[in-house]
Backbone atoms as SQL, in Angstrom:
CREATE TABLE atoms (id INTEGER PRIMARY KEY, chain TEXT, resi INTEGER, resn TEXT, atom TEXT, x REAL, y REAL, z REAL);
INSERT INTO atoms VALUES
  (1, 'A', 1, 'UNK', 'N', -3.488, -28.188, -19.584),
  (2, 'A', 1, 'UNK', 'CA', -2.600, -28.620, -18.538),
  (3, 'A', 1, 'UNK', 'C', -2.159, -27.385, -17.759),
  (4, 'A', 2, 'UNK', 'N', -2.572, -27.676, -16.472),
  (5, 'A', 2, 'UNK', 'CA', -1.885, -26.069, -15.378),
  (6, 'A', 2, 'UNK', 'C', -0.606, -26.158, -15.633),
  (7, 'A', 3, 'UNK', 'N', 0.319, -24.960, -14.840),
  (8, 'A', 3, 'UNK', 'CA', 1.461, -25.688, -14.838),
  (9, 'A', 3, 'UNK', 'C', 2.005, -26.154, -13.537),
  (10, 'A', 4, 'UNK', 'N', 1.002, -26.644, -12.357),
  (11, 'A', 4, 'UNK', 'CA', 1.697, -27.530, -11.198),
  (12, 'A', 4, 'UNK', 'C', 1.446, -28.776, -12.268),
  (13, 'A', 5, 'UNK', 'N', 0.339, -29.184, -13.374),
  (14, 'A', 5, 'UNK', 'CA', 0.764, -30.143, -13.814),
  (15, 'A', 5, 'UNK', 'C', 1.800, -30.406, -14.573),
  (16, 'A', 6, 'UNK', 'N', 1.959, -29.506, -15.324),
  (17, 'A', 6, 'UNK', 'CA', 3.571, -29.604, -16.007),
  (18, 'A', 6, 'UNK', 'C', 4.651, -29.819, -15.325),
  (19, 'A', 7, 'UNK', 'N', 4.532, -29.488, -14.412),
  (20, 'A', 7, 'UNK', 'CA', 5.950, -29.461, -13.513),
  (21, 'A', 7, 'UNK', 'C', 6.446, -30.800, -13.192),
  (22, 'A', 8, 'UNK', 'N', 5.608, -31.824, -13.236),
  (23, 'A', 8, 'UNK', 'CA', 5.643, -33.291, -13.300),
  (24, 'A', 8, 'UNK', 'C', 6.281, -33.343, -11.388),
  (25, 'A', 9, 'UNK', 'N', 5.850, -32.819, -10.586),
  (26, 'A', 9, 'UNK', 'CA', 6.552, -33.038, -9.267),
  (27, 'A', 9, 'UNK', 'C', 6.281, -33.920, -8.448),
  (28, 'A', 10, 'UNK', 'N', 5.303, -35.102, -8.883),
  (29, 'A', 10, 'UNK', 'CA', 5.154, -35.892, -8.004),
  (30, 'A', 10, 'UNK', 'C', 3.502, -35.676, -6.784),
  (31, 'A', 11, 'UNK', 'N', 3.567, -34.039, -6.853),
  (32, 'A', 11, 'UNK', 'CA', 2.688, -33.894, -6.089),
  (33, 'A', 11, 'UNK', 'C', 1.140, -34.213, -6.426),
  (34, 'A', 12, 'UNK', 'N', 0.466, -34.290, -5.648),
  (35, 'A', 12, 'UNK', 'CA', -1.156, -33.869, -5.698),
  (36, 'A', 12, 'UNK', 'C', -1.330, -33.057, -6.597),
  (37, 'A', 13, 'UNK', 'N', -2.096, -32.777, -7.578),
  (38, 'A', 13, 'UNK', 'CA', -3.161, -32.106, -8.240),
  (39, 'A', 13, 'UNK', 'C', -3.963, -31.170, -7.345),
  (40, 'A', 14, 'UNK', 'N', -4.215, -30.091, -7.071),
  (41, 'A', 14, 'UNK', 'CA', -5.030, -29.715, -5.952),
  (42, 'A', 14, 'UNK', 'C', -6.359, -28.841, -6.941),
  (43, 'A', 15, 'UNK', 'N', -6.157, -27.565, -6.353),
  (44, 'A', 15, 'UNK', 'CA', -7.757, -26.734, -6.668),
  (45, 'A', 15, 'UNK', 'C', -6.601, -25.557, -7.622),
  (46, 'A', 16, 'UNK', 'N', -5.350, -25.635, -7.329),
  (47, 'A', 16, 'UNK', 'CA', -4.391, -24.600, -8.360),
  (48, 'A', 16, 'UNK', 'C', -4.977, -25.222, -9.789),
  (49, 'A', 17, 'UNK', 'N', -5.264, -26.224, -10.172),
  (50, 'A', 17, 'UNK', 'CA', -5.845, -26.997, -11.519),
  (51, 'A', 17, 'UNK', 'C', -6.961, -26.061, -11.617),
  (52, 'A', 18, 'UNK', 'N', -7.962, -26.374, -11.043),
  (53, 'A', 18, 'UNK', 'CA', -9.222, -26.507, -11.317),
  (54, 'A', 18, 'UNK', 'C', -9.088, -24.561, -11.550),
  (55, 'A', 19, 'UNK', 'N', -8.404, -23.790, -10.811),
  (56, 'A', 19, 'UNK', 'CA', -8.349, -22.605, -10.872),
  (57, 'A', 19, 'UNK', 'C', -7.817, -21.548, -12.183),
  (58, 'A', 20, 'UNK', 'N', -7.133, -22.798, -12.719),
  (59, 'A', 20, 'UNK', 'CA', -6.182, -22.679, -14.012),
  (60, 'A', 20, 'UNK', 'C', -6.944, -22.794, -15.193),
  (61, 'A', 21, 'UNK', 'N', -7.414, -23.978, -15.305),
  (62, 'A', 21, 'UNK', 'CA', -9.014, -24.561, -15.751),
  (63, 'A', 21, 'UNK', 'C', -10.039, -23.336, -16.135),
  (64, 'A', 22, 'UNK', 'N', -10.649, -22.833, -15.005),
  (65, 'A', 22, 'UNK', 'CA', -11.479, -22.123, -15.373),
  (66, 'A', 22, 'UNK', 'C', -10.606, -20.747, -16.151),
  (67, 'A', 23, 'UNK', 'N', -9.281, -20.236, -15.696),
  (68, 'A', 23, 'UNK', 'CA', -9.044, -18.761, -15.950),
  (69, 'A', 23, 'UNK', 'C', -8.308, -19.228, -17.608),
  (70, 'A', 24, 'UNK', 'N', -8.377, -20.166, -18.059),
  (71, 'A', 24, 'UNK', 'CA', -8.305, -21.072, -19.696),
  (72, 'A', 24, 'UNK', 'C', -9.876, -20.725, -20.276),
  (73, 'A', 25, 'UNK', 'N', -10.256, -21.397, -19.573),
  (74, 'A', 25, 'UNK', 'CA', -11.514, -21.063, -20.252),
  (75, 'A', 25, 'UNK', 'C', -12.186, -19.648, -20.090),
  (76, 'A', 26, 'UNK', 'N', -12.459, -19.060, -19.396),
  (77, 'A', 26, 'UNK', 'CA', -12.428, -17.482, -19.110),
  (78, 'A', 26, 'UNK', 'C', -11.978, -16.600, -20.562),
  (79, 'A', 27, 'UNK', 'N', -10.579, -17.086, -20.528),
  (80, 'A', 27, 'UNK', 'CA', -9.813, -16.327, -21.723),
  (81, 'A', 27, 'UNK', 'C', -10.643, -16.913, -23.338),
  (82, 'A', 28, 'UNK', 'N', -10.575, -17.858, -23.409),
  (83, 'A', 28, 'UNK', 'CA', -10.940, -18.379, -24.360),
  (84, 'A', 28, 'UNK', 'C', -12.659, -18.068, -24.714),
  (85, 'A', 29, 'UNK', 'N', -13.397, -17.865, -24.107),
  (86, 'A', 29, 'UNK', 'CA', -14.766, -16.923, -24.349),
  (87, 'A', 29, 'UNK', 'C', -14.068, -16.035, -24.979),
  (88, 'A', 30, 'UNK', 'N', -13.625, -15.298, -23.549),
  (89, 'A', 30, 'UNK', 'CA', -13.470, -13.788, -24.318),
  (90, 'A', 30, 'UNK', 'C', -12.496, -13.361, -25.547),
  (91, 'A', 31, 'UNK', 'N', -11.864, -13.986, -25.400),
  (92, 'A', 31, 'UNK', 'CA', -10.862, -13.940, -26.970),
  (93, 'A', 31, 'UNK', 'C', -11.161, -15.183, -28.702),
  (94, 'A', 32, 'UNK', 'N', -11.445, -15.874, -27.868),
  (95, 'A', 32, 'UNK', 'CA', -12.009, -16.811, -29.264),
  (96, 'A', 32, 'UNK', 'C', -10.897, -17.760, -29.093),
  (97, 'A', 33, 'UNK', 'N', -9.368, -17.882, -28.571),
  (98, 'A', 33, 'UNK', 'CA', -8.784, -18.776, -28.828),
  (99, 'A', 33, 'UNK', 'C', -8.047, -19.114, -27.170),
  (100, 'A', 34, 'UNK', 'N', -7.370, -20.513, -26.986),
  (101, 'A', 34, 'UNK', 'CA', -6.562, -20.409, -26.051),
  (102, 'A', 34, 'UNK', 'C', -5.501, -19.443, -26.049),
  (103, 'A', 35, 'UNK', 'N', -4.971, -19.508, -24.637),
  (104, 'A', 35, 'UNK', 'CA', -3.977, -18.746, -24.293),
  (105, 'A', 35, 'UNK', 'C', -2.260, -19.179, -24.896),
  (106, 'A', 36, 'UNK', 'N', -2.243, -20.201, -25.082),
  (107, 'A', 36, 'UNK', 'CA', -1.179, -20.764, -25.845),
  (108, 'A', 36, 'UNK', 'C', -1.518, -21.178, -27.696),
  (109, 'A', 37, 'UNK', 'N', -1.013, -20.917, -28.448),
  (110, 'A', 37, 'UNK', 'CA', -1.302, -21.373, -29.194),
  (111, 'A', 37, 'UNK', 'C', -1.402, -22.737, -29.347),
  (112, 'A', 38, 'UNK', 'N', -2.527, -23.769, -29.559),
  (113, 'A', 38, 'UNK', 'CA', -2.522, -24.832, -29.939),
  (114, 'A', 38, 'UNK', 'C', -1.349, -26.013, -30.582),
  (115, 'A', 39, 'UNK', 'N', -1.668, -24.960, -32.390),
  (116, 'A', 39, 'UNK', 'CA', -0.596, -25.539, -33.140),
  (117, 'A', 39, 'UNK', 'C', 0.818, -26.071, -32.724),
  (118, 'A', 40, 'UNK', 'N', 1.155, -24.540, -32.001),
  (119, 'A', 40, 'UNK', 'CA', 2.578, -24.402, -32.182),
  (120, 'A', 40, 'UNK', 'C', 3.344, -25.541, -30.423),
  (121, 'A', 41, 'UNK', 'N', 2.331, -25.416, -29.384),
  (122, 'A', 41, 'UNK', 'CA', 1.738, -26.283, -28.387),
  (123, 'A', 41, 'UNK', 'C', 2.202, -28.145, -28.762),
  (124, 'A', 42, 'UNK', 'N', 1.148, -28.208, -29.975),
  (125, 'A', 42, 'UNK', 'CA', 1.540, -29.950, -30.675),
  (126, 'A', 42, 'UNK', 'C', 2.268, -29.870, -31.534),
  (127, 'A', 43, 'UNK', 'N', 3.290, -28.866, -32.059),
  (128, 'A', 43, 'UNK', 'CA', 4.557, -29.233, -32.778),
  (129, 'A', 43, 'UNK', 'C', 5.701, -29.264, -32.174),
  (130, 'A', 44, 'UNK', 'N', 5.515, -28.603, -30.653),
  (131, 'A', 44, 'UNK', 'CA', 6.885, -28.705, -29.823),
  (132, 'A', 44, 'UNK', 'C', 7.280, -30.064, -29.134),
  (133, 'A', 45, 'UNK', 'N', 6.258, -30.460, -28.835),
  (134, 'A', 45, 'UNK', 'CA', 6.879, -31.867, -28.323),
  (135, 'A', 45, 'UNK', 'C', 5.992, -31.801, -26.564),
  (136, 'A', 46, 'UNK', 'N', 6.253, -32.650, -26.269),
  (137, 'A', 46, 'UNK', 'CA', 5.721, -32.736, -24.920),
  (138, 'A', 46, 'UNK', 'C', 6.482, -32.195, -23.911),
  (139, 'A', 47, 'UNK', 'N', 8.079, -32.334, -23.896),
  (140, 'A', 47, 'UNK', 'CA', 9.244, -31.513, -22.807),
  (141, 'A', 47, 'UNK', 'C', 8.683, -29.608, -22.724),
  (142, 'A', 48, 'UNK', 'N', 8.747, -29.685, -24.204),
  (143, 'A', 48, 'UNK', 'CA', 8.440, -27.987, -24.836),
  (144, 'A', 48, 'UNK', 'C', 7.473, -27.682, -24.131),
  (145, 'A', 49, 'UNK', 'N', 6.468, -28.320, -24.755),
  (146, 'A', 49, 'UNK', 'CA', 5.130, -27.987, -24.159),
  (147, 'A', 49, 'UNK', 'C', 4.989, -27.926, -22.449),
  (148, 'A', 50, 'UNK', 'N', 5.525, -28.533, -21.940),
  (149, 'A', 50, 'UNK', 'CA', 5.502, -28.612, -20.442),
  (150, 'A', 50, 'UNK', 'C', 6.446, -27.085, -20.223),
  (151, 'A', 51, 'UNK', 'N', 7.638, -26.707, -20.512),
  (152, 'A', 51, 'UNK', 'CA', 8.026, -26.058, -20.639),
  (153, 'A', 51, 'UNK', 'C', 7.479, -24.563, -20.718),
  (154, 'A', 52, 'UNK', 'N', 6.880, -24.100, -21.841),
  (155, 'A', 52, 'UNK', 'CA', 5.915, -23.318, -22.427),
  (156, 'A', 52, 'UNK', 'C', 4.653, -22.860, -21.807),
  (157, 'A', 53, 'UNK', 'N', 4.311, -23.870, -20.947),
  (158, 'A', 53, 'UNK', 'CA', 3.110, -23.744, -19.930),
  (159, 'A', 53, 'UNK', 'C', 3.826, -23.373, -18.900),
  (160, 'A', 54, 'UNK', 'N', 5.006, -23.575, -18.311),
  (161, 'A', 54, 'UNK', 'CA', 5.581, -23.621, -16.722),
  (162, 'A', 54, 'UNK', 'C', 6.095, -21.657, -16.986),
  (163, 'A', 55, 'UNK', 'N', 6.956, -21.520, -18.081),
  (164, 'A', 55, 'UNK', 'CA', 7.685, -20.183, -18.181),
  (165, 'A', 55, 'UNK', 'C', 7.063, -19.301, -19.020),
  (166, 'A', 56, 'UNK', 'N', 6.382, -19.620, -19.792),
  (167, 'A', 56, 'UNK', 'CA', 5.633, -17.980, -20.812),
  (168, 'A', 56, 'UNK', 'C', 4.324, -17.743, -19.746),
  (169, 'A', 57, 'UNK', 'N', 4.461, -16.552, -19.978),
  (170, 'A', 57, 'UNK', 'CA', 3.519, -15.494, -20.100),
  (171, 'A', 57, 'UNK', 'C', 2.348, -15.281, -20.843),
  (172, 'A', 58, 'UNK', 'N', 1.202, -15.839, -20.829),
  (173, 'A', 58, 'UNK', 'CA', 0.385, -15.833, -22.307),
  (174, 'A', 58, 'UNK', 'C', 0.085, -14.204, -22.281),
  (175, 'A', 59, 'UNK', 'N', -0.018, -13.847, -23.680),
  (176, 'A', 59, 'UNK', 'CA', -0.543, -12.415, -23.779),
  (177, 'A', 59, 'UNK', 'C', -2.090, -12.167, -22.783),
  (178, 'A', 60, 'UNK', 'N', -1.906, -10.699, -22.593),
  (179, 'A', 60, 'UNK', 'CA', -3.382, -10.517, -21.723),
  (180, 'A', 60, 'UNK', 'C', -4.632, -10.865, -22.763),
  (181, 'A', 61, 'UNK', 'N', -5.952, -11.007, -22.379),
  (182, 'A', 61, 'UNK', 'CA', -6.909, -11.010, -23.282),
  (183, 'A', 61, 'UNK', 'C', -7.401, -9.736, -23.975),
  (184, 'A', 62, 'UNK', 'N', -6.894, -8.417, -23.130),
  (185, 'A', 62, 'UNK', 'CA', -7.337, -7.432, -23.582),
  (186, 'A', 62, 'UNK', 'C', -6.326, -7.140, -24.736),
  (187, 'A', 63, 'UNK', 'N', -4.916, -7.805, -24.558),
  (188, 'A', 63, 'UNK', 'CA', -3.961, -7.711, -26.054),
  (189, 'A', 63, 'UNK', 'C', -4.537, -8.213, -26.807),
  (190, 'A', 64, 'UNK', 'N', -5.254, -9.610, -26.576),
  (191, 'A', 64, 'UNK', 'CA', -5.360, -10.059, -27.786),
  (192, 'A', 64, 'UNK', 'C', -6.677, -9.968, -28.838),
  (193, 'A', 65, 'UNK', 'N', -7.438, -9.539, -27.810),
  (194, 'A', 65, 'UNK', 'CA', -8.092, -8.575, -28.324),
  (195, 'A', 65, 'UNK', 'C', -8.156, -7.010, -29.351),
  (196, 'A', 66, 'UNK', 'N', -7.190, -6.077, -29.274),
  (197, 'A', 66, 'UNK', 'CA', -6.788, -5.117, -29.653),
  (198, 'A', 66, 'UNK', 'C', -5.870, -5.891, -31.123),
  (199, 'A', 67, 'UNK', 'N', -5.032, -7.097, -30.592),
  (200, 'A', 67, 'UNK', 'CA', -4.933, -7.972, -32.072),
  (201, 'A', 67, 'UNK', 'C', -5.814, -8.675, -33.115),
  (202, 'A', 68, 'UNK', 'N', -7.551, -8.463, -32.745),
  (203, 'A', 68, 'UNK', 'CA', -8.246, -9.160, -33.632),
  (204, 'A', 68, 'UNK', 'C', -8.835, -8.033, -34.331),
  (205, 'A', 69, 'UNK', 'N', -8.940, -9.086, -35.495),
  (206, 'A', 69, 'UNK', 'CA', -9.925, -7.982, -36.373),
  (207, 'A', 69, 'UNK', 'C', -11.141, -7.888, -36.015),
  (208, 'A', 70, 'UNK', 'N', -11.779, -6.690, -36.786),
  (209, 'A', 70, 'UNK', 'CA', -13.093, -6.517, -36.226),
  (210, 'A', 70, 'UNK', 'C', -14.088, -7.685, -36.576),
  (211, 'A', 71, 'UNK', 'N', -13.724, -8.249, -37.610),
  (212, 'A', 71, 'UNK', 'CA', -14.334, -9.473, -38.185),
  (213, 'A', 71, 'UNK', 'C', -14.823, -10.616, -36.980),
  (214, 'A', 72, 'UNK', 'N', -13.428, -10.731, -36.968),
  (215, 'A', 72, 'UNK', 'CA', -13.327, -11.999, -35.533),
  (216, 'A', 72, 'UNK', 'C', -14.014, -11.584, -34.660),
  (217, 'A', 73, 'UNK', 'N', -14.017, -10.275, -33.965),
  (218, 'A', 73, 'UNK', 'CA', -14.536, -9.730, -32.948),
  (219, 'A', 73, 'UNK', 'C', -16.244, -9.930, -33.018),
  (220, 'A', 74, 'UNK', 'N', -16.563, -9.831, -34.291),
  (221, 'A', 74, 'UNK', 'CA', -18.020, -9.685, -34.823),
  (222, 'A', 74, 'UNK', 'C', -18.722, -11.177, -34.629),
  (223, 'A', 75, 'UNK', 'N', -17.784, -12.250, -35.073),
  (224, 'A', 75, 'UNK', 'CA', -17.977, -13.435, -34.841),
  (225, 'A', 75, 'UNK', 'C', -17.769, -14.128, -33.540),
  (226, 'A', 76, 'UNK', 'N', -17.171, -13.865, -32.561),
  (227, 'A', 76, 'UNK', 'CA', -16.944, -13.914, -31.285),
  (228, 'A', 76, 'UNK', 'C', -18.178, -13.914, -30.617),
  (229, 'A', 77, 'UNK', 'N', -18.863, -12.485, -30.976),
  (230, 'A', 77, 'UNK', 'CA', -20.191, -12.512, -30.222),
  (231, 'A', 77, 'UNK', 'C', -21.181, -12.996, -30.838),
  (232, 'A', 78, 'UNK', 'N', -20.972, -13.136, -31.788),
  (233, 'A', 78, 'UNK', 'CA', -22.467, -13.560, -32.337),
  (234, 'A', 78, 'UNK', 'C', -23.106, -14.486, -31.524),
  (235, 'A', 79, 'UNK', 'N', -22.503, -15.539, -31.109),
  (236, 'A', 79, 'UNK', 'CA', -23.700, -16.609, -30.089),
  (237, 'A', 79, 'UNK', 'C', -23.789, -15.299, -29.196),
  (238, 'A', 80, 'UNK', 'N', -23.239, -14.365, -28.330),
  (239, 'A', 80, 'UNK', 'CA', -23.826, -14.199, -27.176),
  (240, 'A', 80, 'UNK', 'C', -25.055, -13.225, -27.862),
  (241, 'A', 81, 'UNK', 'N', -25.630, -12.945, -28.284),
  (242, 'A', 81, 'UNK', 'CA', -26.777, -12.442, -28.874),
  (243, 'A', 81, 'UNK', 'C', -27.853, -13.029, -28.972),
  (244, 'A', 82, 'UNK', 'N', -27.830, -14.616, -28.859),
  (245, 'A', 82, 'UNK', 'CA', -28.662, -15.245, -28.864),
  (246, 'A', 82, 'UNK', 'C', -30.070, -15.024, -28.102),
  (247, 'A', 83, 'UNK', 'N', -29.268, -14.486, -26.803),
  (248, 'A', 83, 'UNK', 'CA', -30.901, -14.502, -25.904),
  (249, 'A', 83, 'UNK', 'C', -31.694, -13.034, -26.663),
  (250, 'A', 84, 'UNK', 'N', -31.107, -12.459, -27.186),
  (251, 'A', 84, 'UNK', 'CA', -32.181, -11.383, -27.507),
  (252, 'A', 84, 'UNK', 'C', -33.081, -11.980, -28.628),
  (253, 'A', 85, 'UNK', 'N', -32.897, -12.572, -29.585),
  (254, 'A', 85, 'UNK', 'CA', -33.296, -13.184, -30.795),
  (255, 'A', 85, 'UNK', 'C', -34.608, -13.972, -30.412),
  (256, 'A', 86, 'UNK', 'N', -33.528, -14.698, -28.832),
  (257, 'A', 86, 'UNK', 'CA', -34.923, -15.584, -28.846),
  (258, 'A', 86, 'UNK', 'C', -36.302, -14.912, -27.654),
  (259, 'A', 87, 'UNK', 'N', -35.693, -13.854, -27.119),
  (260, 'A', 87, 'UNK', 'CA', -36.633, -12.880, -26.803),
  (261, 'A', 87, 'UNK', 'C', -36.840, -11.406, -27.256),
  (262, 'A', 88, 'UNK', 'N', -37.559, -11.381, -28.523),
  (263, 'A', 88, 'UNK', 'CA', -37.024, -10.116, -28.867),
  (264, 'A', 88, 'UNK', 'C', -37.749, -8.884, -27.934),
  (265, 'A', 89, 'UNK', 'N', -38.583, -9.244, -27.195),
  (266, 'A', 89, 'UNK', 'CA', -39.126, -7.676, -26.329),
  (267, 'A', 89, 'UNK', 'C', -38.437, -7.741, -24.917),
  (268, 'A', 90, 'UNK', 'N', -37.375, -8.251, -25.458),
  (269, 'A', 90, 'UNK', 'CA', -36.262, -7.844, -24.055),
  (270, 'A', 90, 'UNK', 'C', -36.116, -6.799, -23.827),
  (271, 'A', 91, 'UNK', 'N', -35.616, -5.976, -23.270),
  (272, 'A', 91, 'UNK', 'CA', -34.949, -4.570, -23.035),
  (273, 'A', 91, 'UNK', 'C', -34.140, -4.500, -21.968),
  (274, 'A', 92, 'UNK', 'N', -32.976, -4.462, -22.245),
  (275, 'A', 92, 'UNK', 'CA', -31.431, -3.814, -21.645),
  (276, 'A', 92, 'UNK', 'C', -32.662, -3.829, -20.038),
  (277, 'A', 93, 'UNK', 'N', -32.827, -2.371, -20.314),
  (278, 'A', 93, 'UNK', 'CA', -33.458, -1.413, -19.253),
  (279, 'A', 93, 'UNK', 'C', -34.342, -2.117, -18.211),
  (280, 'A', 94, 'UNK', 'N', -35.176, -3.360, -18.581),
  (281, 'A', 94, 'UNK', 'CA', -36.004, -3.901, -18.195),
  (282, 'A', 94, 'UNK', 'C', -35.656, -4.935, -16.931),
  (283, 'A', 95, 'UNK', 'N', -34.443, -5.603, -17.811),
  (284, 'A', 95, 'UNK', 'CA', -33.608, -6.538, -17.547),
  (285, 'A', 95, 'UNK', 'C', -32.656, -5.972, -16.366),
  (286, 'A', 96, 'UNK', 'N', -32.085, -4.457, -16.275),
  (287, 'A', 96, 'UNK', 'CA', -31.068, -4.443, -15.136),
  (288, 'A', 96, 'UNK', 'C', -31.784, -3.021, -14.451),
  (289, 'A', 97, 'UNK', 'N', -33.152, -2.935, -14.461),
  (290, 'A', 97, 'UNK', 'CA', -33.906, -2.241, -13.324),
  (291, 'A', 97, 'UNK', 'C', -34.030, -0.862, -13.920),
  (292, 'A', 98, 'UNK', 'N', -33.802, -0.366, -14.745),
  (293, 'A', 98, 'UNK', 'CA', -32.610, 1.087, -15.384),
  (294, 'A', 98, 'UNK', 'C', -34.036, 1.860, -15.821),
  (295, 'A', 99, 'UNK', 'N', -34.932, 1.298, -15.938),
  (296, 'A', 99, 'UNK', 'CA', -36.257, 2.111, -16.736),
  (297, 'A', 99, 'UNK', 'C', -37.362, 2.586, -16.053),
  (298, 'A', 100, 'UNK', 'N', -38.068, 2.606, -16.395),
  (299, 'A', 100, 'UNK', 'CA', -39.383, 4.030, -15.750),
  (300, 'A', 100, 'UNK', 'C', -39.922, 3.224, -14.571),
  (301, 'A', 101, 'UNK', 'N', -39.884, 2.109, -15.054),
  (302, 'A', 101, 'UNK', 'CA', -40.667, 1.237, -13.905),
  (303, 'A', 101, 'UNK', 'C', -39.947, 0.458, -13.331),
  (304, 'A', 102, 'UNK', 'N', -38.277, 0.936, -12.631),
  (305, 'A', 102, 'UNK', 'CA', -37.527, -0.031, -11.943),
  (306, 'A', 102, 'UNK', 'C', -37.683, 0.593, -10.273),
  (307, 'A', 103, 'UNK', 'N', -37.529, -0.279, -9.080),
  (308, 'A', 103, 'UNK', 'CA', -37.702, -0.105, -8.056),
  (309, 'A', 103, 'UNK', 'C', -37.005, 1.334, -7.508),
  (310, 'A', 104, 'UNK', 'N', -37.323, 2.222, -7.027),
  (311, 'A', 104, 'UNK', 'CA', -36.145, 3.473, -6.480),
  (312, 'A', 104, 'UNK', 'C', -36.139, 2.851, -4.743);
């Protein structure tokens, strides 16, 4: 929920959603979890929760990052590794021009 939706104002829904939307999901790649905690999200109640979305601050991703263990961190990426696995004569170099035989 953005928070023009929380705000319950009567208004239109516009593209502030859809903008909110993606920078939720954004975070949530890169950190592994939402920006609000979930749990604590469905134990407050729905006023709270509207609340909680309209006035906090979620931590940056790069905090919450520097808060995970390396573990998590390790598990985070593991899907993005995928494309090498399933091509293993990829190369970095190949891929972003960087090697003997990229265009000058």
């Amino acid at each position: 929920m953005s928070p023009e939706q929380a705000e319950m104002s009567g208004l239109d829904v516009d593209t502030r959603s859809d903008i909110y939307s993606l920078g939720v999901l954004l975070y949530e790649l890169l950190t592994g979890s939402t920006p609000f905690d979930a749990s604590e999200l469905l134990q407050s109640g729905l006023d709270e929760m509207r609340k909680i979305i309209r006035e906090r601050e979620p931590a940056r991703p790069s905090t919450r990052l520097r808060q995970t263990t390396a573990l998590r961190i390790t598990q985070l990426s593991a899907p993005r590794s995928t494309l090498r696995s399933r091509r293993p004569g990829l190369d970095r170099d190949e891929v972003f021009g960087e090697g003997p035989d990229a265009a000058v």
